[in-house]
C-alpha positions, 0 to 999 in steps of 0.5 A: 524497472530499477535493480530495486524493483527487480529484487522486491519483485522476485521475493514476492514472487516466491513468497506470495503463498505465504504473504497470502497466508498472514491474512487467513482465517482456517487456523483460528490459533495463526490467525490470533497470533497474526493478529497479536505479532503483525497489528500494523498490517490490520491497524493500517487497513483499519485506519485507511477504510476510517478515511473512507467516510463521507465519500459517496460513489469513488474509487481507490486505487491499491498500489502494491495490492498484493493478494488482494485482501485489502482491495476486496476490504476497500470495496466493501467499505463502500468504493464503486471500484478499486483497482489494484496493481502489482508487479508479481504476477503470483499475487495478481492471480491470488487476488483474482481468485480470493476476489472472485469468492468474496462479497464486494470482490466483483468490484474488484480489478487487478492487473500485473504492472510496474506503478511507475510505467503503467498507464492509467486511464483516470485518476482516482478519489483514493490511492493507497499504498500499504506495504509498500514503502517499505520497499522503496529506495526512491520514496518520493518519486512514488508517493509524487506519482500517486499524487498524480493519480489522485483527486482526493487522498493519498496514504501510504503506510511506513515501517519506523525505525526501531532498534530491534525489529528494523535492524532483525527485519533488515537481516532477514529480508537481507537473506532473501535478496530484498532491501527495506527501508525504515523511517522515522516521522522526520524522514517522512515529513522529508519525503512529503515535502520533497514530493510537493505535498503540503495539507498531511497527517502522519499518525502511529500506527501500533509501535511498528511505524506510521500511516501518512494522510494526505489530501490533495486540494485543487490547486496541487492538482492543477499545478502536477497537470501543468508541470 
């Protein structure tokens, strides 16, 4: 695991009640302001779920999946089967038991492990990767690995660089022991073209970043198994 991985893992270890919590609905008045101040966090969702549409009978893989909102999300927009992983075993348990009461969570499976180390016994039509960019001091070599992983589509959410929120959002999460990474469309485009893939979209998401959709076409997927 690299030092990143290390430090990412620990805060959310230590904060994952409180990541849990952006997403709950009991206090109507938090979750409107959740709503208002954190829109990336529901636009990209709704945007991933949009490329949903067409697909029969597939499957998604969460990467980073954290409490599993996104997951249960992701099945009951029609996925036979979504497999969430992350490295902080308090989220993993967070996600097993919101899953285990939520309509579409019985096809829901989550495990504890390190993306780039875990073995995976197929490949999936969707891998996903929401918030976790962000975190990534190597973003090309996870987005490489998703496409590994995928038969289908790749998408991954990016924070963008502003001159208010990343610089404020950097100290706090400075304070905490956990880097963050910001991005603009260049860099992603960098990144995508670094990682070897070429069929892309890289569209807004709210003013707080960018959501990349890629395809991954056949013949990349012949020439990663070959490489």
């Amino acid at each position: 695991m690299q030092p990143d991985s290390t430090r990412v893992e620990g805060y959310f270890q230590r904060t994952a009640v409180d990541f849990d919590s952006l997403y709950e609905k009991k206090n109507p008045v938090q979750h409107w302001m959740n709503r208002l101040l954190r829109r990336a966090i529901y636009e990209r969702v709704r945007l991933t779920v949009g490329e949903t549409e067409g697909l029969k009978n597939f499957e998604v893989l969460d990467v980073g999946c954290g409490s599993g909102r996104n997951s249960v999300i992701f099945a009951q927009a029609g996925a036979r089967r979504v497999l969430g992983i992350d490295f902080a075993p308090n989220m993993i348990e967070l996600a097993r038991n919101y899953s285990a009461n939520a309509p579409g969570g019985e096809r829901c499976e989550f495990v504890t492990g390190d993306f780039f180390e875990q073995n995976f016994d197929r490949r999936f039509e969707m891998v996903v990767a929401l918030g976790v960019f962000d975190y990534i001091r190597e973003p090309d070599r996870l987005l490489r690995r998703m496409m590994e992983l995928s038969t289908g589509k790749v998408l991954g959410s990016f924070p963008g660089v502003s001159p208010v929120r990343a610089p404020l959002r950097k100290l706090r999460y400075s304070l905490r022991n956990c880097p963050v990474y910001f991005y603009t469309r260049a860099r992603i485009a960098e990144v995508c073209h670094r990682a070897g893939l070429s069929d892309y979209r890289i569209v807004p998401c709210t003013s707080a970043g960018y959501m990349l959709i890629g395809n991954i076409g056949a013949r990349a997927i012949k020439q990663m198994a070959n490489s």
